[in-house]
PDB file of N, CA, C and O in Angstrom:
ATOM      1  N   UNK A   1     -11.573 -43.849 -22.411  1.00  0.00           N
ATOM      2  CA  UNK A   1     -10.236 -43.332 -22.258  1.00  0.00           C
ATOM      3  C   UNK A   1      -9.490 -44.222 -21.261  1.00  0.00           C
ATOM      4  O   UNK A   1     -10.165 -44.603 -20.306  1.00  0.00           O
ATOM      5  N   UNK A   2      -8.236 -44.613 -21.317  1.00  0.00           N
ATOM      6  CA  UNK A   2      -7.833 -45.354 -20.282  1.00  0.00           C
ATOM      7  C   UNK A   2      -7.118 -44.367 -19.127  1.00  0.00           C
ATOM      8  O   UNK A   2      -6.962 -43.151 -19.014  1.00  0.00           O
ATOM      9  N   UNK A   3      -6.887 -45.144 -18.603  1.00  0.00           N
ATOM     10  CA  UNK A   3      -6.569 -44.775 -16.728  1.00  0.00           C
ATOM     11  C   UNK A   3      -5.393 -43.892 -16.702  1.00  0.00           C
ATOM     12  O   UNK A   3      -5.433 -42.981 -15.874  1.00  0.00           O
ATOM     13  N   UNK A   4      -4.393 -43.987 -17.424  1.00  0.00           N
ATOM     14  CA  UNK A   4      -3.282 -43.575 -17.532  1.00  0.00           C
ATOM     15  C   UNK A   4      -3.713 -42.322 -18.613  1.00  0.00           C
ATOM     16  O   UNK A   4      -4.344 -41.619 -17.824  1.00  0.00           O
ATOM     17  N   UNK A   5      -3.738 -42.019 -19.158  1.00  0.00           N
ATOM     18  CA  UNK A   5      -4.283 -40.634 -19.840  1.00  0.00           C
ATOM     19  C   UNK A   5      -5.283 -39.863 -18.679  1.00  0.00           C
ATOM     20  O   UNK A   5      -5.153 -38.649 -18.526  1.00  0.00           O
ATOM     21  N   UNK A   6      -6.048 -40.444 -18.063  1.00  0.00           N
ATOM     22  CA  UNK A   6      -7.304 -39.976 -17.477  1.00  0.00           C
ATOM     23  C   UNK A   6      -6.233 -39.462 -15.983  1.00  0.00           C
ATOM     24  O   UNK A   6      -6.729 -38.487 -15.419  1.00  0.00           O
ATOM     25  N   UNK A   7      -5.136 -39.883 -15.432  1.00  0.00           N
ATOM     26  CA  UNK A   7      -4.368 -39.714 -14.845  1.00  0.00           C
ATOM     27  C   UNK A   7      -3.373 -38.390 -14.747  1.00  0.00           C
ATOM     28  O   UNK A   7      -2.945 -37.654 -13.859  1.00  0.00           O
ATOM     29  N   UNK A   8      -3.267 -38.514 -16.062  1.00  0.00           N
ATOM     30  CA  UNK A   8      -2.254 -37.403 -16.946  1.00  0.00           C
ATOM     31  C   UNK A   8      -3.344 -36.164 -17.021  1.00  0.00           C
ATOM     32  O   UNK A   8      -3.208 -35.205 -16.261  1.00  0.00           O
ATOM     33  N   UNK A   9      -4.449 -36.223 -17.985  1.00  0.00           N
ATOM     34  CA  UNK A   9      -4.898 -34.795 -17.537  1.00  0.00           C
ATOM     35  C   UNK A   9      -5.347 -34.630 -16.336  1.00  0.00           C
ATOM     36  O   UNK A   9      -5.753 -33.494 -16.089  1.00  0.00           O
ATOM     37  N   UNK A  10      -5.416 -35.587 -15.310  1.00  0.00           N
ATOM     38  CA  UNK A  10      -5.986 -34.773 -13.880  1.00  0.00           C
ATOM     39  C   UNK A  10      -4.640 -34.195 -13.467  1.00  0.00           C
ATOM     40  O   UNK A  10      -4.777 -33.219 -12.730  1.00  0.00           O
ATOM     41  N   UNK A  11      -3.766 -34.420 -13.651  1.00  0.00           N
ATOM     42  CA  UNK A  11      -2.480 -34.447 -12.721  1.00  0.00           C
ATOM     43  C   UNK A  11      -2.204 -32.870 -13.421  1.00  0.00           C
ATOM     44  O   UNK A  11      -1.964 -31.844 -12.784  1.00  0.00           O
ATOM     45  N   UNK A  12      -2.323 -33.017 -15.040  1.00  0.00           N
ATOM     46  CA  UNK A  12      -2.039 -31.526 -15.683  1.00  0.00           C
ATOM     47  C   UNK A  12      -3.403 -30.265 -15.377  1.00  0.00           C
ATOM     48  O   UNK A  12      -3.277 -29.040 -15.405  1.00  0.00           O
ATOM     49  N   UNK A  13      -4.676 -31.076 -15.092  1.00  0.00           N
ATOM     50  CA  UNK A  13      -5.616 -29.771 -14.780  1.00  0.00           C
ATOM     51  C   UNK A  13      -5.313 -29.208 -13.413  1.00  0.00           C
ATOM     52  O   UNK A  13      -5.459 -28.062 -12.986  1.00  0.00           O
ATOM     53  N   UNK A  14      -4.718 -30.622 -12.663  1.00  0.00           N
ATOM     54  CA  UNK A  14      -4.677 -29.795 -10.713  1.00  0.00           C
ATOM     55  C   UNK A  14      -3.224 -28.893 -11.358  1.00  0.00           C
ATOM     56  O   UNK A  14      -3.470 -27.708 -11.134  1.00  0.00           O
ATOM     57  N   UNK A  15      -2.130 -28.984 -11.911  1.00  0.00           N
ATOM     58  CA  UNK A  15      -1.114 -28.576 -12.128  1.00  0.00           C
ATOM     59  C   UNK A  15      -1.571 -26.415 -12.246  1.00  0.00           C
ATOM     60  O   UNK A  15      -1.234 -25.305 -11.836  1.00  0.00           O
ATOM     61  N   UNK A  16      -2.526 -27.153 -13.121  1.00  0.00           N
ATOM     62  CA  UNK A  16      -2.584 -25.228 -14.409  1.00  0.00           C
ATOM     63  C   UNK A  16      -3.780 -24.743 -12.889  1.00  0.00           C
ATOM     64  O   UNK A  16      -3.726 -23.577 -12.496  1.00  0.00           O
ATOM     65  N   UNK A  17      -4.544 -25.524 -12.342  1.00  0.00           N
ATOM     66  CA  UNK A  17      -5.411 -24.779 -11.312  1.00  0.00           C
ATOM     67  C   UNK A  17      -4.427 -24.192 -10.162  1.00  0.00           C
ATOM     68  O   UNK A  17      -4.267 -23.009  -9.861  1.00  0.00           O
ATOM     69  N   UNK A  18      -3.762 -25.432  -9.558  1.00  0.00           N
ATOM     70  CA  UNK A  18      -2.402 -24.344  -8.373  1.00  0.00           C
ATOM     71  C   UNK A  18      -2.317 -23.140  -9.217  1.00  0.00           C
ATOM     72  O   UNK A  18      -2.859 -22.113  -8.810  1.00  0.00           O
ATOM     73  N   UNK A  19      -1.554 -23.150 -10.613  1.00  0.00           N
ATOM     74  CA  UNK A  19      -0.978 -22.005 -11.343  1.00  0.00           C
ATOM     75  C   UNK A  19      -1.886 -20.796 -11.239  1.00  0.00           C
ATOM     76  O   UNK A  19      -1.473 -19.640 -11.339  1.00  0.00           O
ATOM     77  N   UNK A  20      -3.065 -21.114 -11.047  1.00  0.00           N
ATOM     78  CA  UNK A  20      -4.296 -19.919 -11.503  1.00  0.00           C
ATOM     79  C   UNK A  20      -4.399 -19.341  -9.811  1.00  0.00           C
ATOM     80  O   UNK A  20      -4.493 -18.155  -9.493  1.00  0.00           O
ATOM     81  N   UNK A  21      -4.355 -20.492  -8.882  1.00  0.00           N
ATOM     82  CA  UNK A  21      -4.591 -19.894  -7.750  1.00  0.00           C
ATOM     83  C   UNK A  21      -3.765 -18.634  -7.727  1.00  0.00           C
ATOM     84  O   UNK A  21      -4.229 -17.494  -7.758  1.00  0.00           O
ATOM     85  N   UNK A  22      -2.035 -19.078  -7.648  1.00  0.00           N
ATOM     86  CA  UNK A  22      -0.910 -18.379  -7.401  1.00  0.00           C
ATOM     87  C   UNK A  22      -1.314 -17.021  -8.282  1.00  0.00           C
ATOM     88  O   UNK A  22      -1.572 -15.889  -7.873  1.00  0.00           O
ATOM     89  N   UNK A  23      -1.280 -17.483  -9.472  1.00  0.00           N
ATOM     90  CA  UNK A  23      -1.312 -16.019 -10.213  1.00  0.00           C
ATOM     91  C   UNK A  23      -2.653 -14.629  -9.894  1.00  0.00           C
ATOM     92  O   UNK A  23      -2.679 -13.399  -9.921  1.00  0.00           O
ATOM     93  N   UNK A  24      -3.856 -16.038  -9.534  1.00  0.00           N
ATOM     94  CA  UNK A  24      -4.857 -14.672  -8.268  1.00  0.00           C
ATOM     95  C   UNK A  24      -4.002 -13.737  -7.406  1.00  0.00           C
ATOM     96  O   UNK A  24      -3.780 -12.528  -7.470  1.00  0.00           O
ATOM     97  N   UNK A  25      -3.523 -14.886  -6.424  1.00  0.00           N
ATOM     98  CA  UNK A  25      -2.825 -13.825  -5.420  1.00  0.00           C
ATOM     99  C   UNK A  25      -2.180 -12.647  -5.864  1.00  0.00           C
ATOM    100  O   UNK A  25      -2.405 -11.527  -5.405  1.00  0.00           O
ATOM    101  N   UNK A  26      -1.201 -12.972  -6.956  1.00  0.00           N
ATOM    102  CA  UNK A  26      -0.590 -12.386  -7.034  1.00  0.00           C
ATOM    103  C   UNK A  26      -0.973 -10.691  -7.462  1.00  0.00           C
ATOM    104  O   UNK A  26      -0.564  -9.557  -7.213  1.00  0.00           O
ATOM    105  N   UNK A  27      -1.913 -11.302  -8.177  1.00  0.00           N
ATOM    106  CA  UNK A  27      -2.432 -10.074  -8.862  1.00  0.00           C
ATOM    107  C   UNK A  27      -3.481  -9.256  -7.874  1.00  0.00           C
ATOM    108  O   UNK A  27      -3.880  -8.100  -8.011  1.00  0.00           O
ATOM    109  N   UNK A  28      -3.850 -10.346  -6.690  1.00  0.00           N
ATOM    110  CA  UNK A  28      -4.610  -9.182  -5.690  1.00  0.00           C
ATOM    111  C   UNK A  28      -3.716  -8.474  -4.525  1.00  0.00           C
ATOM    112  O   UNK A  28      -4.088  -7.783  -3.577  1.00  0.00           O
ATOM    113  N   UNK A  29      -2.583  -8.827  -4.868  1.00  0.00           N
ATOM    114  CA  UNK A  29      -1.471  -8.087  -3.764  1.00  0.00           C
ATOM    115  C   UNK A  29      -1.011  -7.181  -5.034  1.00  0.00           C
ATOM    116  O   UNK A  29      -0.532  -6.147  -4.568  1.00  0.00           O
ATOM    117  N   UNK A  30      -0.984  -7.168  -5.929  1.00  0.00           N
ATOM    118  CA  UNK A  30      -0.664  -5.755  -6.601  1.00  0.00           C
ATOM    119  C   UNK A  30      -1.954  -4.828  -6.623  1.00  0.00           C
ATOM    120  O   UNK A  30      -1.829  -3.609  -6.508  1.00  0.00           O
ATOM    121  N   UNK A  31      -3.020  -5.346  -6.752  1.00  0.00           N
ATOM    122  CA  UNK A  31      -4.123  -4.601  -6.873  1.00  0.00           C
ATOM    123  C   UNK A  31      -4.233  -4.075  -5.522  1.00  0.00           C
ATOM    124  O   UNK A  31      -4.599  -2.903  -5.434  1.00  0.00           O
ATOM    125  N   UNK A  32      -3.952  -4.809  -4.299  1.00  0.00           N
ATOM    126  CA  UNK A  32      -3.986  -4.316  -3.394  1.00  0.00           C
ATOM    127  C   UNK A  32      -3.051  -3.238  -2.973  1.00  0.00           C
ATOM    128  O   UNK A  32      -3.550  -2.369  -2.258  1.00  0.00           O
ATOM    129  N   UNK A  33      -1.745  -3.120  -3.288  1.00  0.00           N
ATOM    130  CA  UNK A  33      -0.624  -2.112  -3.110  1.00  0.00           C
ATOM    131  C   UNK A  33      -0.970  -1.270  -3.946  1.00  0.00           C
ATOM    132  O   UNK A  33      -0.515  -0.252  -3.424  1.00  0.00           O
ATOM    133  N   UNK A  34      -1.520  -0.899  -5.014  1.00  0.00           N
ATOM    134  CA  UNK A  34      -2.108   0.231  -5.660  1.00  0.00           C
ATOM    135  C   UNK A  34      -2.882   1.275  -5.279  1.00  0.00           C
ATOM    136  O   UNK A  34      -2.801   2.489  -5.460  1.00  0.00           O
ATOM    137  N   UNK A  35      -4.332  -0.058  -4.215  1.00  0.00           N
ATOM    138  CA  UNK A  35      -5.252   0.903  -3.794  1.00  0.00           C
ATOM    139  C   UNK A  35      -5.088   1.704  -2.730  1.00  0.00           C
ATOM    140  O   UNK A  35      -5.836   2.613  -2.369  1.00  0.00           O
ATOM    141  N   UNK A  36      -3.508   1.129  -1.952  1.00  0.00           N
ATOM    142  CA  UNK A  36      -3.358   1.542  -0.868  1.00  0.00           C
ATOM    143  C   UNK A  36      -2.521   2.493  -0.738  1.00  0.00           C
ATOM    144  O   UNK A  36      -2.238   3.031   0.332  1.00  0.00           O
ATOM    145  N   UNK A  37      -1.871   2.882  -2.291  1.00  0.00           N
ATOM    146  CA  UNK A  37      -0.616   3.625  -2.618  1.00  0.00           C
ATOM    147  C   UNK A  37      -1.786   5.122  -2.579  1.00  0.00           C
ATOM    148  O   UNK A  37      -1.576   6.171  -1.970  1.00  0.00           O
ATOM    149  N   UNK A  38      -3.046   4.765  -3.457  1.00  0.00           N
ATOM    150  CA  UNK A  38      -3.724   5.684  -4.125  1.00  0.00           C
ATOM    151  C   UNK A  38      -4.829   6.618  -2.908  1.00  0.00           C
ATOM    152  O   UNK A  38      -5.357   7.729  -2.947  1.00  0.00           O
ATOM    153  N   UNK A  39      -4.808   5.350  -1.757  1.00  0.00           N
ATOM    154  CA  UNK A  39      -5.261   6.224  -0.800  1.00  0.00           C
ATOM    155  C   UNK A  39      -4.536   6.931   0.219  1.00  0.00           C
ATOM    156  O   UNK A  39      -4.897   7.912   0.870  1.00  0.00           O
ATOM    157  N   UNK A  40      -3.377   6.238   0.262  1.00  0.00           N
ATOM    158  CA  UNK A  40      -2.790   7.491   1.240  1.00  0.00           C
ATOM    159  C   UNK A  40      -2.215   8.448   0.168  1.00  0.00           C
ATOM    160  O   UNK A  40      -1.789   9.409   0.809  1.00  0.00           O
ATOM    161  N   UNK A  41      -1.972   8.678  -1.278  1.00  0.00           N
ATOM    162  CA  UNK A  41      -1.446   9.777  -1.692  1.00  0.00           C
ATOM    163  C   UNK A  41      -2.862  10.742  -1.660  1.00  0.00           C
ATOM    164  O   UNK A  41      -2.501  11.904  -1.475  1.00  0.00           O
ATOM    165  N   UNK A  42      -3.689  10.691  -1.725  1.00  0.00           N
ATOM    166  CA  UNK A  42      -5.722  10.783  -1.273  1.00  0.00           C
ATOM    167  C   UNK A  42      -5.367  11.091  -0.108  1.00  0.00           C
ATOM    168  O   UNK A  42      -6.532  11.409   0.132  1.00  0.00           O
ATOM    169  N   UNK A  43      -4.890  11.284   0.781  1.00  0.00           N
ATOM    170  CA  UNK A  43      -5.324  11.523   2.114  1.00  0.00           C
ATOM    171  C   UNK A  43      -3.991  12.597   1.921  1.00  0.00           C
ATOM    172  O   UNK A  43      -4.267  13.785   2.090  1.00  0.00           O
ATOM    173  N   UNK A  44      -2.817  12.320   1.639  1.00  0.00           N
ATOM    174  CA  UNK A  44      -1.979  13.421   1.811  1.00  0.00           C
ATOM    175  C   UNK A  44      -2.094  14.607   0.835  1.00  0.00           C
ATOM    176  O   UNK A  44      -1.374  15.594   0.988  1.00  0.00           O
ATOM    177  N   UNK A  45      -3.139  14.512  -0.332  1.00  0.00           N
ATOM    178  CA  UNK A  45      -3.710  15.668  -0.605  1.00  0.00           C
ATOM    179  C   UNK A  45      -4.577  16.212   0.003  1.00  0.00           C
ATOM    180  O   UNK A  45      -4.486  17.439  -0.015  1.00  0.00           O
ATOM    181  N   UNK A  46      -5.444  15.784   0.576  1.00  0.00           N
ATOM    182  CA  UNK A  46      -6.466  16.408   1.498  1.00  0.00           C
ATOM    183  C   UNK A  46      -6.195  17.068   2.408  1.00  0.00           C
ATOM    184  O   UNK A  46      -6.839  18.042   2.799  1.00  0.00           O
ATOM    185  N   UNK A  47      -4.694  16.407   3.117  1.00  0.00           N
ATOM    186  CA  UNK A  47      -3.950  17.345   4.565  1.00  0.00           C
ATOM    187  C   UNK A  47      -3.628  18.472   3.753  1.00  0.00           C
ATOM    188  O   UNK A  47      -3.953  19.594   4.141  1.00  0.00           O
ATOM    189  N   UNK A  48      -2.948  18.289   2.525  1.00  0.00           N
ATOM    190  CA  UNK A  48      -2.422  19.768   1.888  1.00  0.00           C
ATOM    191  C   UNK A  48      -3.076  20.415   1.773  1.00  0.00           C
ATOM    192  O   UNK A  48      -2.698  21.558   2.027  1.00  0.00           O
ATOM    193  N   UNK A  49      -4.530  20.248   1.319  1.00  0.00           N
ATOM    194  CA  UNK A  49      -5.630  21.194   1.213  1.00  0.00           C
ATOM    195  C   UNK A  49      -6.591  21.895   1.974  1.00  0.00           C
ATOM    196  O   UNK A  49      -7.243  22.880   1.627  1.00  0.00           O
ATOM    197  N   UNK A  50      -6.622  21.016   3.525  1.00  0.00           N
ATOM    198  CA  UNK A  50      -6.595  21.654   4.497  1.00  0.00           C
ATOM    199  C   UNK A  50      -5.278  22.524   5.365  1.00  0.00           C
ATOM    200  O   UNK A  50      -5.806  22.829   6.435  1.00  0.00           O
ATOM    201  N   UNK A  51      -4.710  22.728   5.371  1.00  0.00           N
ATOM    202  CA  UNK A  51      -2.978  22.583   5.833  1.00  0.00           C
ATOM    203  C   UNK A  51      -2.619  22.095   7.069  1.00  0.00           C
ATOM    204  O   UNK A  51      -2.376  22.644   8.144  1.00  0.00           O
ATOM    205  N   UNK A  52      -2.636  20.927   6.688  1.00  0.00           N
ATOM    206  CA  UNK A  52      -2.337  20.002   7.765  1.00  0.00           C
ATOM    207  C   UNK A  52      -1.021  19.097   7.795  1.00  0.00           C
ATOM    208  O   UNK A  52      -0.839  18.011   8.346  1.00  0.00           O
ATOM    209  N   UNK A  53      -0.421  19.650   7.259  1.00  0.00           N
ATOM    210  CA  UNK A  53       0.633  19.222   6.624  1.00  0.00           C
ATOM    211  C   UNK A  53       2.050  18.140   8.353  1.00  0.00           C
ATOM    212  O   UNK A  53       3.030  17.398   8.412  1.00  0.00           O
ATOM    213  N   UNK A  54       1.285  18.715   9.083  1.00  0.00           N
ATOM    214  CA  UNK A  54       1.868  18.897  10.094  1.00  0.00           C
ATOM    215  C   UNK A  54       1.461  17.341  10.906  1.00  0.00           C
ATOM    216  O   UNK A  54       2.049  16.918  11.901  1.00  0.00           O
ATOM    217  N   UNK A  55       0.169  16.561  10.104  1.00  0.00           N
ATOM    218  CA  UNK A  55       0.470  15.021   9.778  1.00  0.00           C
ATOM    219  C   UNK A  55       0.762  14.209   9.798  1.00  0.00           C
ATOM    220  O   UNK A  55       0.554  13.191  10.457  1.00  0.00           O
ATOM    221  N   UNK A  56       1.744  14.706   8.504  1.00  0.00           N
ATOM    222  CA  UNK A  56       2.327  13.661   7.812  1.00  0.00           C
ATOM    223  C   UNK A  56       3.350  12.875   8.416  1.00  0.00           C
ATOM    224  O   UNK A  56       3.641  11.806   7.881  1.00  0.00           O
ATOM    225  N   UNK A  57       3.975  13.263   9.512  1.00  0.00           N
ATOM    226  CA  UNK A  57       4.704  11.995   9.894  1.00  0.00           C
ATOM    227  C   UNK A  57       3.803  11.134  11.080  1.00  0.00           C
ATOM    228  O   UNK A  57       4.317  10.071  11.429  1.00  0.00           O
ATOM    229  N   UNK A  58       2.962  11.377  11.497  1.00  0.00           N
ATOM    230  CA  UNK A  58       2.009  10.657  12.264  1.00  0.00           C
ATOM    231  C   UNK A  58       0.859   9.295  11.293  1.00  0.00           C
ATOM    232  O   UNK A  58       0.638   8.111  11.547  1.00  0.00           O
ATOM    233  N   UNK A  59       0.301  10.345  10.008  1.00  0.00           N
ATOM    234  CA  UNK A  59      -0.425   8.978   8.970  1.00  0.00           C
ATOM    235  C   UNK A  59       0.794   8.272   8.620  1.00  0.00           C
ATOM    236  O   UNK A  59       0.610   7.083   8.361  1.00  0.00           O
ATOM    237  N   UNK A  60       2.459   8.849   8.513  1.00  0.00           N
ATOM    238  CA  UNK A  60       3.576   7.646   8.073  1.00  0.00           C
ATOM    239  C   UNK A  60       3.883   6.267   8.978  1.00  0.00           C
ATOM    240  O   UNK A  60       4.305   5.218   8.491  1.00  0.00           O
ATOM    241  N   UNK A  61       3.518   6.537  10.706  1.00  0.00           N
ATOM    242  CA  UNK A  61       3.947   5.591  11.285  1.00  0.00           C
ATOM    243  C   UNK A  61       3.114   5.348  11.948  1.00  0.00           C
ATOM    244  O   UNK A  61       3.350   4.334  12.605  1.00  0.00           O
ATOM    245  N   UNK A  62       2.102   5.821  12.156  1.00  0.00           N
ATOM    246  CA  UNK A  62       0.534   5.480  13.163  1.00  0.00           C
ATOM    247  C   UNK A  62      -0.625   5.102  11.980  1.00  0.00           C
ATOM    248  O   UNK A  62      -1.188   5.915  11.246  1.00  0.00           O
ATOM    249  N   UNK A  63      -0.805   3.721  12.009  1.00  0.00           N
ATOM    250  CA  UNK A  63      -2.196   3.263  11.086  1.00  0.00           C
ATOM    251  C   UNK A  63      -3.144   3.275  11.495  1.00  0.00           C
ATOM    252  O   UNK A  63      -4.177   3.260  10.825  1.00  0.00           O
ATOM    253  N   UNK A  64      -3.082   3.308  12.811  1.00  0.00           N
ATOM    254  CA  UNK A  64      -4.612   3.715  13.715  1.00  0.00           C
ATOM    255  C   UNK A  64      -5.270   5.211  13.063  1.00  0.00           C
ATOM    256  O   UNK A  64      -6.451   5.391  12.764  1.00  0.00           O
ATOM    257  N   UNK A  65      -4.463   5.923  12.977  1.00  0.00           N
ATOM    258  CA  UNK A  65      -4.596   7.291  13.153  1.00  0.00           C
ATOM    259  C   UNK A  65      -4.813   7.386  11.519  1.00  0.00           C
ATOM    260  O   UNK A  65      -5.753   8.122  11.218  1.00  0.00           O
ATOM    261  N   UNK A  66      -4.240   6.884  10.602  1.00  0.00           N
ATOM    262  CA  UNK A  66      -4.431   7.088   9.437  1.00  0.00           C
ATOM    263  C   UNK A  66      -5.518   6.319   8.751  1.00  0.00           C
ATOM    264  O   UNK A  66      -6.018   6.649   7.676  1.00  0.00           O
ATOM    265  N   UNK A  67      -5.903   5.079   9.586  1.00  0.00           N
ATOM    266  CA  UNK A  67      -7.258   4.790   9.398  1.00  0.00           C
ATOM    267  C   UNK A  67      -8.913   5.302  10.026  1.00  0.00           C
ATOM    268  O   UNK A  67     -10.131   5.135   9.963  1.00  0.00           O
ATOM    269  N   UNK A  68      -8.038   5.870  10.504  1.00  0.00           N
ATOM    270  CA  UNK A  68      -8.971   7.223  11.593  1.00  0.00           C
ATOM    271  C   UNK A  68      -9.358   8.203  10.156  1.00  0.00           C
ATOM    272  O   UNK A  68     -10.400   7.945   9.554  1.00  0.00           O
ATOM    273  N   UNK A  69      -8.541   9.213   9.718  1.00  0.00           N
ATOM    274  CA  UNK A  69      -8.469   9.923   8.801  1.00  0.00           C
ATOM    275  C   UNK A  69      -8.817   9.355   7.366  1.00  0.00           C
ATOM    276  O   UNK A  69      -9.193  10.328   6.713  1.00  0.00           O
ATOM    277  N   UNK A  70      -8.849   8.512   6.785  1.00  0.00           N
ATOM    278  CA  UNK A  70      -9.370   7.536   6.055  1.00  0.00           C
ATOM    279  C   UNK A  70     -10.998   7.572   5.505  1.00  0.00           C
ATOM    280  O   UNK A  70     -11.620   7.763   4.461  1.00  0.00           O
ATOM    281  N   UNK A  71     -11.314   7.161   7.365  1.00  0.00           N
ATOM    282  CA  UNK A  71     -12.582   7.344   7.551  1.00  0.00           C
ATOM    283  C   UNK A  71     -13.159   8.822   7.733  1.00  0.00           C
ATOM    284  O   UNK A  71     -14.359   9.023   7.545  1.00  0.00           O
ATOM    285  N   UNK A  72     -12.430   9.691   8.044  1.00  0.00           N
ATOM    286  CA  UNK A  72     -13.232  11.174   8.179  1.00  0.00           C
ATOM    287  C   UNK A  72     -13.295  11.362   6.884  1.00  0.00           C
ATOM    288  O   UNK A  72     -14.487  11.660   6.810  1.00  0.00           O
ATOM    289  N   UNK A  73     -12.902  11.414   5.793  1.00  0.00           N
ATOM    290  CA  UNK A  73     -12.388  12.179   4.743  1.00  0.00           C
ATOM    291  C   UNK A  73     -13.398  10.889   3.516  1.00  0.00           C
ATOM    292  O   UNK A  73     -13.598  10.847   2.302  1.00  0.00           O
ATOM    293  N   UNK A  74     -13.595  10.457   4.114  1.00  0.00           N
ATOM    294  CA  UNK A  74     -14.541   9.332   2.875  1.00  0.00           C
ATOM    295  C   UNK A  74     -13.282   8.812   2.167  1.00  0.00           C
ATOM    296  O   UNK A  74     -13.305   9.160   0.986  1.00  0.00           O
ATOM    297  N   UNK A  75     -12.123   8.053   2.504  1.00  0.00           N
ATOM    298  CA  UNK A  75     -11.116   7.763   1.479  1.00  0.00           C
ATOM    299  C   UNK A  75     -11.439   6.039   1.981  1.00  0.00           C
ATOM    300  O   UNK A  75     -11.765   5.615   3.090  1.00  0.00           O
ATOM    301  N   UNK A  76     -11.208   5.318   0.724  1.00  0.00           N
ATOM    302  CA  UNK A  76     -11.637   3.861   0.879  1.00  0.00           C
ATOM    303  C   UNK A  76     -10.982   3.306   0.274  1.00  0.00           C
ATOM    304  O   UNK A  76     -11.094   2.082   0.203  1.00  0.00           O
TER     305      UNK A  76
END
């Protein structure tokens, strides 16, 4: 194969690999905002079911505290 072709697909495989990196991320920051959607709506059923309702604005602005509760409650 000559140099100049052999050039061209390296230049097009590093091209589509960046592409694959980017599109990982991307898809582990949605996967990630999902799991994190799914555990605190998980944790704010659990306050309801204990009635603890009284909470909820503390797991809204304290992550210490809601990763505190997280961990009591087995939510992961």
């Amino acid at each position: 194969m000559c140099e100049a072709l052999q050039r061209i697909m390296a230049t097009d495989l590093h091209k589509a690999e960046e592409r694959g990196i980017e599109l990982g991320k991307e898809l582990g920051k949605e996967l990630g905002k999902e799991k994190a959607e799914a555990n605190f709506l998980r944790l704010i059923s659990k306050l309801l079911s204990l009635g603890r309702s009284r909470d909820f604005g503390k797991i809204a602005s304290d992550r210490e505290y809601r990763e505190k509760l997280y961990a009591e409650f087995g939510i992961e």
